[in-house]
N, C-alpha and C positions, 0 to 999 in steps of 0.2 A: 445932569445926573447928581441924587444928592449923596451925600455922604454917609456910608455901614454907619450902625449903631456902635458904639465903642463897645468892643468884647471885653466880659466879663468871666468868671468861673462858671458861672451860673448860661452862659450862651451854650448853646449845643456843639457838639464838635463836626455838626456838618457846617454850621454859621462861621465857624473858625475855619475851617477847610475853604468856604466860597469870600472868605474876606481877604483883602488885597494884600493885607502884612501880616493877618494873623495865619495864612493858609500856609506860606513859606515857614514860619518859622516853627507850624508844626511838623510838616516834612523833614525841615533838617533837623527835630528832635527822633522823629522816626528812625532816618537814614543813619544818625549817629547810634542809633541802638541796633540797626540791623535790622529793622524791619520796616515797612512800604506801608502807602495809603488803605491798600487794599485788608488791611488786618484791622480796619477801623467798621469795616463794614458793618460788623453786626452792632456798632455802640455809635451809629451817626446821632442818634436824636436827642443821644443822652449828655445831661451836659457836662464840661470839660471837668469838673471836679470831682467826678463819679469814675474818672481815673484813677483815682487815689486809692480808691477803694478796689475798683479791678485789678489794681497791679501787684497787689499784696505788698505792699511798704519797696515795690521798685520806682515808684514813682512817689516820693515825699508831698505833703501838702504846700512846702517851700518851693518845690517847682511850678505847682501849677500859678502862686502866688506870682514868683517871676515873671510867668510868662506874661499875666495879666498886666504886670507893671509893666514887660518890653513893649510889647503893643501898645500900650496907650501911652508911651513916654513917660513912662516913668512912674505916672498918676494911675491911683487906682479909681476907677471910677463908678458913681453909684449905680447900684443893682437897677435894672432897667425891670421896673414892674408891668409893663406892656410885654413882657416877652411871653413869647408861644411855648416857654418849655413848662412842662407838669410840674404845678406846683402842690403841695400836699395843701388838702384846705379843713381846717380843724371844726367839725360838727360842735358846737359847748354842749356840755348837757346829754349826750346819746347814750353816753353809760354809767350817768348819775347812779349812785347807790347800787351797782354792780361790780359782785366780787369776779373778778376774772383770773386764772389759771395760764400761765404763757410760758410753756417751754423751751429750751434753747433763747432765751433771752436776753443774756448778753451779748450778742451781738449778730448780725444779717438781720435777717426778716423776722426774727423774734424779738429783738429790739426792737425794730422798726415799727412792731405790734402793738408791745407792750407800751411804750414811750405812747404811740397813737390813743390807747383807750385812757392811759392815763389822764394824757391832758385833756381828753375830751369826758372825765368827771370819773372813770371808774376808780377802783379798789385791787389792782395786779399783784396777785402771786407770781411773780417773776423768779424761773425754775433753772439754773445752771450750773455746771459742774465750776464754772468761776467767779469765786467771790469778789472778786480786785472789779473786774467789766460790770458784775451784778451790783455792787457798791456806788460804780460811777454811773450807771443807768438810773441809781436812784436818786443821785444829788443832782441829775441834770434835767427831775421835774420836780418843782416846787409844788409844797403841798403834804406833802410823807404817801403820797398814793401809791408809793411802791413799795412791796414786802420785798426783799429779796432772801429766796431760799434757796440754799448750795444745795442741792442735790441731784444724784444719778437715775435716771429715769428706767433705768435695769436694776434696779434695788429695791425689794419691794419694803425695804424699812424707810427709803426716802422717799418713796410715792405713800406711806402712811404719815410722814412728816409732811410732805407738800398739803396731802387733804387735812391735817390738824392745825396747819397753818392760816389754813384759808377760811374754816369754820364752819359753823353749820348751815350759813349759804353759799352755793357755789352758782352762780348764775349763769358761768360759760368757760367753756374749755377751747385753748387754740395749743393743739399739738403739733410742734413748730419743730425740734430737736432731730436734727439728722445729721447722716453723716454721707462720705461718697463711697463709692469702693473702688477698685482699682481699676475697673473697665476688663477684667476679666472675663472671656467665657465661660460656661460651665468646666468643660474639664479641666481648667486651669484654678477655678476659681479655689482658694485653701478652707479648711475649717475655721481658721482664726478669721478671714475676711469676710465667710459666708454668716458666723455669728455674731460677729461686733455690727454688723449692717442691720441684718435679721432684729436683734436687740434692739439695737437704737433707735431706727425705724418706723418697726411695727410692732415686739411685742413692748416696747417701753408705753407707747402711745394706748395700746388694748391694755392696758394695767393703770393707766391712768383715767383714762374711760369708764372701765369696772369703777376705778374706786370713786368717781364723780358722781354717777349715777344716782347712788341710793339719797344723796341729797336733791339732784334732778325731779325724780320720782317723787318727794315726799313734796317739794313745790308745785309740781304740778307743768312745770316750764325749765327750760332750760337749752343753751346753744353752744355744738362742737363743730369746732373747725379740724379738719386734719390737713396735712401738707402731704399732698402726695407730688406728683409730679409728672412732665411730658410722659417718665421711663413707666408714670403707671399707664398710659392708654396705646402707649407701642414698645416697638422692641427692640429699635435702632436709636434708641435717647443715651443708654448705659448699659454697663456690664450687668452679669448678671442676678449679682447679690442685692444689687442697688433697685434692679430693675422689678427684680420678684418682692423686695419690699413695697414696692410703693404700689405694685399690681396688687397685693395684700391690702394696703393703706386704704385702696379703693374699696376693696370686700369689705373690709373690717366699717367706712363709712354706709355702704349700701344696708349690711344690715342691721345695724343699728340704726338707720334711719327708717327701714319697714320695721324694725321692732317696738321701738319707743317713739315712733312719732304718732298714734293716739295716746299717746301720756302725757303731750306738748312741749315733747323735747326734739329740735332740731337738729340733727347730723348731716354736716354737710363738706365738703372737701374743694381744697383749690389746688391745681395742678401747676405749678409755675415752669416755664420755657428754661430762659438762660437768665440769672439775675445777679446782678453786678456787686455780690457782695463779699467778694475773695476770700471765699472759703478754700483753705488751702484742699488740695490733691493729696493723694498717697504718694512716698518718697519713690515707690516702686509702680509703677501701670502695666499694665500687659501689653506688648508691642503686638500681637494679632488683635487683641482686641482693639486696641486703641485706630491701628490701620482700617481693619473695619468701620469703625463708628465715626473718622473721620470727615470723610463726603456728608455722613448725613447729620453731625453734629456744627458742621459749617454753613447748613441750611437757615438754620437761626435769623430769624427774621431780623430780630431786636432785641437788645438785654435790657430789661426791666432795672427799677432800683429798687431797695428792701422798701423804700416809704410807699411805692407802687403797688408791691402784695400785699403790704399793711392798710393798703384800701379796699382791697377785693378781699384778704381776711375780714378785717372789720366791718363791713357791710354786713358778710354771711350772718357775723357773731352777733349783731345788735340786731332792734326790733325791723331793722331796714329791710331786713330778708326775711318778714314774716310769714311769708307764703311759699317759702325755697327748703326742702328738706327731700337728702338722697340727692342732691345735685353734684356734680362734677365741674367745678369751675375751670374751663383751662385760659389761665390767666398768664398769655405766653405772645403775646403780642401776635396771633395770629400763625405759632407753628401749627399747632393742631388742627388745621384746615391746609396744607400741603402735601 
């Protein structure tokens, strides 16, 4: 019998679970937290450094580092580029001379967006309420391909800075900027929850849209992504503030894509499952709601990583999806067939 591949950060945590030293010594980092194998289930494929990011800074980048050096004695050892896990693989040239619009961008799947079209030749309006993350997204592509513009996607003076930023071509929109709500039911659910959701959601994204458009229209072409999600095509994904935006997210792509698609503008939507980009929670969740959604929020096949949607984003948004307009991508590793 020959000998595991030496685990890396980069191995998946099911590789590290069926390896002879590395599987123990995840257990007793479990066990010492108080939780078991079985809470690994929906992140097996993903690999072990994508921790980092699900844990919301309970798991430092210095641990997972450690671990890589215990198992391998010490040595850290080089990236094994044979390995079976998803690697992001960068198109050159697909959004050459495309001004792109990307919301929520400093950081999850809007990073993951924007950073993608960048290096693959575009021109990113990168759109966030944080200048600090918006700043470091830009100096971590060479080139100057990223604007970064502070602003609120509920203000309709900073959706007329975002389109004066971008100029008078706009070549594609990825409405990416959401929030969660608290897993509330309707009767629970407050007016401050039901409108900061509502806002940020879907009318931020419908105001960004509108204001896209008239440069769309005058080229003759153009391509929107929305982020809707599992909560928009069922009703056991989230609460309900969360759930009726993105059930919106979906109307608001449908018609706009029967509207302006003989204009040669494509509107199209991707739904994502569970994705490993530790977006904090509200301080507060509804304990009926949350008991409810439980069973079926542990259905979860698999959690994706932000570089994942920023492929089935980016596909939609480029020339690669020329023939895809009013589609519903659910980009969820197979919940939406359960």
């Amino acid at each position: 019998m020959t000998d595991p591949k030496p685990l890396t950060a980069d191995s998946t945590i099911a590789t590290w679970l069926q390896h002879p030293e590395g599987g123990p010594i995840i257990r007793e980092l479990l066990s010492a937290s108080g939780a078991d194998e079985a809470t690994l289930a929906p992140v097996l494929g993903l690999p072990l450094q994508q921790l980092v990011a699900i844990s919301q800074g309970a798991m430092p980048q210095s641990v997972v580092d450690d671990l890589v050096l215990r198992v391998n004695g010490g040595v850290a050892p080089a990236v094994d580029d044979d390995s079976t896990t998803w690697k992001e693989r960068i198109t050159h040239g697909r959004f050459e001379g495309r001004t792109v619009i990307v919301t929520g961008a400093a950081s999850g799947i809007g990073r993951a967006t924007a950073s993608r079209i960048a290096r693959e030749g575009g021109r990113v309006i990168a759109v966030d309420i944080s200048a600090d993350k918006l700043n470091d997204l830009a100096a971590s592509v060479a080139g100057g391909s990223v604007v970064p513009v502070v602003g609120d996607i509920t203000k309709q003076e900073d959706i007329d800075k975002i389109v004066a930023e971008a100029g008078e071509r706009i070549d594609a929109l990825a409405n990416v900027a959401g929030v969660n709500d608290d897993f509330s039911p309707a009767h629970e659910t407050s007016d401050a929850v039901w409108d900061r959701v509502i806002a940020i959601n879907l009318t931020g994204g419908f105001k960004l849209t509108r204001a896209v458009l008239p440069a769309m229209l005058a080229a003759g072409t153009g391509s929107i992504v929305n982020i809707a999600s599992e909560a928009g095509i069922r009703g056991n994904a989230s609460g309900n503030a969360y759930t009726v935006s993105k059930h919106g997210v979906i109307g608001l792509t449908r018609s706009a894509a029967f509207m302006y698609g003989p204009q040669g503008i494509r509107v199209n939507a991707v739904a994502p499952g569970g994705v490993a980009t530790g977006i904090p929670m509200p301080a507060h969740v509804s304990e009926d709601g949350s008991a409810r959604l439980a069973p079926f929020q542990g259905m979860i096949p698999t959690l994706a990583t932000a570089e994942q949607l920023a492929a089935s984003i980016t596909f939609l948004l480029s020339d690669d999806g020329v023939n895809i307009n009013g589609a519903v991508l659910a980009s969820d590793g197979g919940w939406s067939v359960q």
